[in-house]
Phi, psi and omega in degrees: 000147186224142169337331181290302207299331187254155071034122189290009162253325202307319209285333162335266163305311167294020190262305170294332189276314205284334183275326182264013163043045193168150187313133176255112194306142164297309196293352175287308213289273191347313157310007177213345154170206207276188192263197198238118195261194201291344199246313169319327183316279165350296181290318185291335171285012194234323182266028157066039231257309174225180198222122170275121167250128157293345204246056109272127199238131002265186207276180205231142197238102174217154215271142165253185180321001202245307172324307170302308169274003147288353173281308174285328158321320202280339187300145165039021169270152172262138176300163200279164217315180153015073169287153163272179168299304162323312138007264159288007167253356172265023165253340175299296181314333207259289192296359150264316175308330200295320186263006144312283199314277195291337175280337162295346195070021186231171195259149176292344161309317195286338166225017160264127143242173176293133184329297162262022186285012075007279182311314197281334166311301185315311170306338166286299184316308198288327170293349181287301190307316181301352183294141178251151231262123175110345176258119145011067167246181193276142174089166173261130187300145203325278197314312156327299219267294160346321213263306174317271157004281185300290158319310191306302185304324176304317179276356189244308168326134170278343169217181158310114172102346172259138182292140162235155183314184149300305206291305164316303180275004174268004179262305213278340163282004210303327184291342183265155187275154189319302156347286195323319207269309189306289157330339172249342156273349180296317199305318209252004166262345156294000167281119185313345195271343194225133174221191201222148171216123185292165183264133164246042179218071174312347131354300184267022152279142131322167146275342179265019169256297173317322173275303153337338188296156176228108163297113139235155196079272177201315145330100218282106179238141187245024203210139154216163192246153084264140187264072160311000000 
């Protein structure tokens, strides 16, 4: 699929679903950019570009695995047929982040997040950091969990930089609660040295590969990397 295959609104929204990283009430988007009618909805859910839940009201619009990567295709890509001026320039724009993106190594999962996934992070940290020294708490600590990781990962990589499942490091973790393990890889991929990666070859998953994965954003990863 190519920019040509979508509509310079369809290539929109989805632009917008990738940027707000997370299910969209349909009655929203026109406040974020133009909205989406019915036969366009249809076709991007029919090329499986996003997943409509109906048993909501009103109902909700969000990008899947397929969506995401055709969002980052489209990034530094030429925009779709007869674009307006705006248009182009919000792909002129697109084609600078893009080439952010690659010189950085990183993925737009990695710097869209949902509105509050920012606040919530923080808030962990800042509760961590605030605990006073000598009272108890439950679970492990955060920077400790991070540390773990990083060990776990030295021992299960045959070098520095190749990926291993998920499914290997929550079994050599086992101890830690899920939450925990989760909340410290969202946390530990913001290090330029770590990156969190969907397997894009959905096939050789398991369901214990499917079940391991860690969302961010909308975007589901079974793989992590460190440049050790």
């Amino acid at each position: 699929m190519s920019a040509d295959d979508v509509t310079g609104t369809e290539a929109a929204v989805l632009l917008v679903l990738m940027a707000e990283a997370t299910a969209v009430k349909n009655s929203e988007l026109k406040n974020l950019g133009p909205s989406l009618d019915k036969p366009s909805r249809d076709k991007l859910t029919k090329m499986g570009l996003i997943d409509v839940d109906t048993a909501v009201r009103p109902m909700t619009l969000e990008l899947t695995d397929a969506g995401w990567r055709f969002c980052s295709d489209l990034m530094g890509g030429a925009p779709p047929a007869r674009p307006t001026g705006a248009g182009k320039a919000l792909f002129t724009v697109l084609a600078g982040l893009r080439r952010w993106l690659d010189t950085s190594q990183t993925r737009p999962a990695e710097i869209f997040s949902p509105r509050s996934g920012p606040t919530s992070d923080a808030v962990v940290d800042t509760q961590s950091a605030a605990e006073p020294a000598g009272v108890e708490t439950t679970g492990v600590e955060p920077v400790g969990v991070e540390a773990r990781i990083r060990e776990a990962y030295a021992r299960l990589a045959p070098e520095p930089g190749r990926p291993i499942r998920l499914t290997r490091l929550r079994t050599e973790l086992s101890d830690i609660p899920r939450d925990e393990l989760d909340d410290a890889l969202v946390r530990l991929r913001r290090a330029p040295d770590v990156s969190l990666i969907p397997e894009e070859n959905q096939k050789t998953l398991s369901d214990a590969d499917h079940d391991a994965a860690v969302v961010v954003g909308n975007q589901r990863n079974h793989l992590l990397e460190i440049e050790l």
